[in-house]
Every structure is written in structure tokens, then in C-alpha cells.
C-alpha positions in Angstrom: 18.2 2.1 -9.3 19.3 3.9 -6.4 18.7 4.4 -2.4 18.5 8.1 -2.6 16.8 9.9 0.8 15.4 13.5 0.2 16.1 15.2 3.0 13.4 18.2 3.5 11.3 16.1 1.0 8.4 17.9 2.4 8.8 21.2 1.4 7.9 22.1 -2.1 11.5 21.5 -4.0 11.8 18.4 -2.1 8.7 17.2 -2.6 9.2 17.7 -6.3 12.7 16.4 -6.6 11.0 13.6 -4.4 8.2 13.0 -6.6 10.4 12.5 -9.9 12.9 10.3 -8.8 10.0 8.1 -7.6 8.2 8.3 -11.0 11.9 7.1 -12.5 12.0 3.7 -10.3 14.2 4.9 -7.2 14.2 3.7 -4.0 13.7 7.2 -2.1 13.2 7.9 1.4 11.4 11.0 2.8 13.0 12.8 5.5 11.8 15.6 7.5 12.1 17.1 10.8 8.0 16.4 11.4 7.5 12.5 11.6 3.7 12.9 10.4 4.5 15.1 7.1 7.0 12.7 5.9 4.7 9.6 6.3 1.8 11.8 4.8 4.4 12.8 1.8 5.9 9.3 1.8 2.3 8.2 0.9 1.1 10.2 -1.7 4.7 9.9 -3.8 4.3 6.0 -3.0 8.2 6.8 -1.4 9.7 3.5 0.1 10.1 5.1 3.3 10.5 8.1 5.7 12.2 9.0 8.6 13.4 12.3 10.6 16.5 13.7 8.5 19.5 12.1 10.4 17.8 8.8 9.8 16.8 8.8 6.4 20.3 9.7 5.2 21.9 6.6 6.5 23.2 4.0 4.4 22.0 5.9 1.1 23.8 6.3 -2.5 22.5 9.8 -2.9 21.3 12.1 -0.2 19.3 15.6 -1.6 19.5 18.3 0.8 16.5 20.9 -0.2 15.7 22.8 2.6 16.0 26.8 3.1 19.5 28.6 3.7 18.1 29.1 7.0 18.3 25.7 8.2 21.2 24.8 5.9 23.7 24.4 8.7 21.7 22.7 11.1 20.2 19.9 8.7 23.9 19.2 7.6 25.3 18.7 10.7 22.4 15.9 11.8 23.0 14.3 8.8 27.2 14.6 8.2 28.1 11.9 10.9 25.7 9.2 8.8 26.2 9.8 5.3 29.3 7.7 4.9 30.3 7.8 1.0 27.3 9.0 0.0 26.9 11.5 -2.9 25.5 14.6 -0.8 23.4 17.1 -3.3 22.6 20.6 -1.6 20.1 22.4 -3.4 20.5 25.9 -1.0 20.2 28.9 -2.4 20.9 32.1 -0.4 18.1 33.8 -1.1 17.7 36.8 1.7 14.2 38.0 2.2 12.4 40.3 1.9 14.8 41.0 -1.0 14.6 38.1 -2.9 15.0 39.3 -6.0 18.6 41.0 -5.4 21.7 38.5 -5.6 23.3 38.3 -2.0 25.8 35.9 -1.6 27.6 35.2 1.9 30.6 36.0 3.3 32.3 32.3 1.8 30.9 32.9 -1.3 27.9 30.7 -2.1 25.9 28.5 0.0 28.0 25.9 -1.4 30.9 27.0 0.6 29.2 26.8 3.4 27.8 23.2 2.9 31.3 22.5 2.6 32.7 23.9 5.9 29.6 21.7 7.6 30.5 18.6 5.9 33.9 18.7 5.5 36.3 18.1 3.2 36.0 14.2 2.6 32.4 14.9 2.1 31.0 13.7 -1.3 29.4 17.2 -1.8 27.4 18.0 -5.6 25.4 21.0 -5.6 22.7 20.9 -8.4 18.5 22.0 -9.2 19.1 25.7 -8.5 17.6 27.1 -11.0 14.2 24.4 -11.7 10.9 26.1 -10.0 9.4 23.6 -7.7 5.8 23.3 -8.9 7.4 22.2 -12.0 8.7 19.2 -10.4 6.2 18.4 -8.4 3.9 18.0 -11.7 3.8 14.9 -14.4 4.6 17.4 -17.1 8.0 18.3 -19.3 10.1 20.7 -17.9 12.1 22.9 -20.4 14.8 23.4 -18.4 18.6 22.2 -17.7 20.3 21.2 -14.3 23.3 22.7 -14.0 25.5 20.6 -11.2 28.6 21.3 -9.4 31.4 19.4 -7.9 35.0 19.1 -7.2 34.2 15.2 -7.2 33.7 14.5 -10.9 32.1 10.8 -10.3 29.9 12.3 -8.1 28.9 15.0 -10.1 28.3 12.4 -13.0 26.0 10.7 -10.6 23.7 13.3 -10.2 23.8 14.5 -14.0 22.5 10.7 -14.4 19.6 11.1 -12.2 18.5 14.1 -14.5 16.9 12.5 -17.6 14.8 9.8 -16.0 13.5 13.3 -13.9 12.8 14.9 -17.3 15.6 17.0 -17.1 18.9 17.6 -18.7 21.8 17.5 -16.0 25.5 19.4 -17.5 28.2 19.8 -15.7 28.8 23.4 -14.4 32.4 22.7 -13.2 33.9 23.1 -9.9 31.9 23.5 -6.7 33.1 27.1 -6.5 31.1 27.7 -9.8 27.9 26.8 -7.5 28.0 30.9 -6.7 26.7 31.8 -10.5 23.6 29.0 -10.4 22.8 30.4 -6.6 23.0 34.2 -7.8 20.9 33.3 -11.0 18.1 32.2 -9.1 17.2 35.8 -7.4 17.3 36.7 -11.5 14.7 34.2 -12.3 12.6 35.2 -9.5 13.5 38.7 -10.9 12.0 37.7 -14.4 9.5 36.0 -13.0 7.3 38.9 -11.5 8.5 41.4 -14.3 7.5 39.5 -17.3 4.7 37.2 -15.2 6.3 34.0 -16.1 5.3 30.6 -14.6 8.7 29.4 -13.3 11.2 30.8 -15.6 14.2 28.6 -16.0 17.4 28.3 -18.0 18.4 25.9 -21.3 22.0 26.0 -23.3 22.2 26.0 -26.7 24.3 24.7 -29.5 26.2 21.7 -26.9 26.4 19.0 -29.3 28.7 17.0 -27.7 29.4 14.9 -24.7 30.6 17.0 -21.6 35.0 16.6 -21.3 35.0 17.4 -17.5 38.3 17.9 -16.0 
């Protein structure tokens, strides 16, 4: 099992990421910038620990990132100087309100590319859970959904597609980290389908892949 810190844990993707990976026997650590939500979160996950964000990355095998474009930058930078070869997952999506529903990328490209630029290059950076609505996670329920995960590091990317199916979730390999951009813009669509066709979380599942993923 691993040490895996959700940084953000608090809000309601991290909470639910937070919440699975707990159910499936790892060692996770809440972090948030609020000392009393993380231990109140910690609690009711039964978490192994929690700590403000810089903290709770250090010395982990995975560290989730699932807080809001908004604070993207900042929460990377506390945490970049501590996270040492750690698989770092960022979960952004750059969702510009109050048009939420309209695909906006930035300037780089997708949030991805910005994670990047924080982090730099030696960073162990996957981006992944896009696409999976957040009250799904944070229920005991199946999700009908994949997890499509991105990375120019393919062990790391493998790492996180492993974490999927103890979450009740099926992690494949979306390619490079530039492919991040496609799973980022798709999530204004599901929001999109969401209010037009009054769906309860929408998500995505590929067919007819039979076979074990050959990842360059």
C-alpha cells in the first residue's frame, strides 16, 4: 500500500479521491490550507494523518493535487521543494466561471502545462480524474466511469492507473502530458450535458479495449 497525501483533501474532489483510496487500504494524509478541516476530514475518512499542504506532501509515494485552477500555482509551489521523487497527480481543470460550461484553455495550453512550468521539469508530474464528478467519489457506490491519466513519465503514469481499480475505477493511459488538454476541455462538456440532459454526474467509458494498454 502506499503513502499517498491528498493535497486540497477537503474540498469535494479531494475529499472523494481521499475517501477511496482510504476504503482501498492506503496510507493517505489530508492536507489543507485550514489545520481544523483537515483534522475534521482526516476523521471522518479514518485518514492516517493531516497536515497544512507543504507538510503533508513530504516524504510521500504519490501526492494528489485537487484544488481549483485558481490556486493551482500557489499550492504547487509550497509543495515543489518537498515532494522529492514523488509521483505528483494534478487534478486542475481550467474551468473559467461564470462560463463553465464553454472550453477555455490557457495561454500554455492546459492546466497541465502550467503544473509543469511550477514544478519543473524533473518533477514526476501525472495528470488524471478529470472527468469523474466528485459526489461520485465521495460515496461507497460503483462508478461507471474510466480515468483517463497523462504523463510523459510512463512508470509514473502506470502508478496512478494502479491506484484506479482498488478506487472502483478503471485507470487507461491517455498518452503524453500534452494530451492532458482534451480530458481538461471535456470536462466543461460534461458539465455541459449535465444541465442539458439533467444528468447526475455524467462521465466518460471506452469501448471495445480488449487488451492490455502498449504505452510508448
Amino acid at each position: 500500500m502506499a503513502a499517498i497525501a491528498v493535497i486540497g483533501g477537503t474540498g469535494a474532489l479531494g475529499k472523494g479521491i481521499a475517501r477511496r483510496l482510504v476504503k482501498a487500504g492506503h496510507q493517505v494524509t489530508i492536507g489543507s490550507r485550514t489545520a481544523d478541516k483537515a483534522r475534521a476530514t482526516a476523521e471522518e475518512l479514518g485518514a492516517a494523518g493531516h497536515s497544512e499542504n507543504g507538510e503533508a506532501a513530504r516524504g510521500k509515494d504519490v501526492v494528489i493535487v485537487a484544488v481549483p485552477h485558481a490556486s493551482q500555482g500557489e499550492t504547487l509551489r509550497q509543495i515543489s521543494g518537498v515532494i522529492g521523487s514523488a509521483v505528483v497527480v494534478d487534478t486542475t481543470v481550467p474551468l473559467v466561471p461564470p462560463k463553465v460550461m464553454r472550453v477555455q484553455l490557457p495561454a500554455e495550453g492546459s492546466a497541465a502545462m502550467q503544473a509543469r512550468e511550477h514544478l519543473g521539469p524533473d518533477a514526476r508530474l501525472v495528470t488524471a480524474f478529470h472527468n469523474v464528478s466528485a459526489h461520485h467519489l465521495d460515496s461507497d457506490h460503483a462508478i461507471d466511469c474510466d480515468v483517463l491519466v497523462f504523463s510523459d513519465d510512463v512508470e509514473a503514469r502506470q502508478t496512478v492507473m494502479d491506484l484506479c481499480p482498488g478506487m472502483g475505477l478503471r485507470g487507461l493511459s491517455g498518452g503524453a502530458l500534452a494530451n492532458s488538454a482534451a480530458a481538461e476541455a471535456l470536462t466543461s462538456i460534461l458539465i455541459y450535458m449535465n444541465k442539458t440532459y439533467k444528468a447526475d454526474g455524467a462521465g466518460i467509458r471506452f469501448t471495445n479495449l480488449t487488451a492490455a494498454p502498449e504505452v510508448p
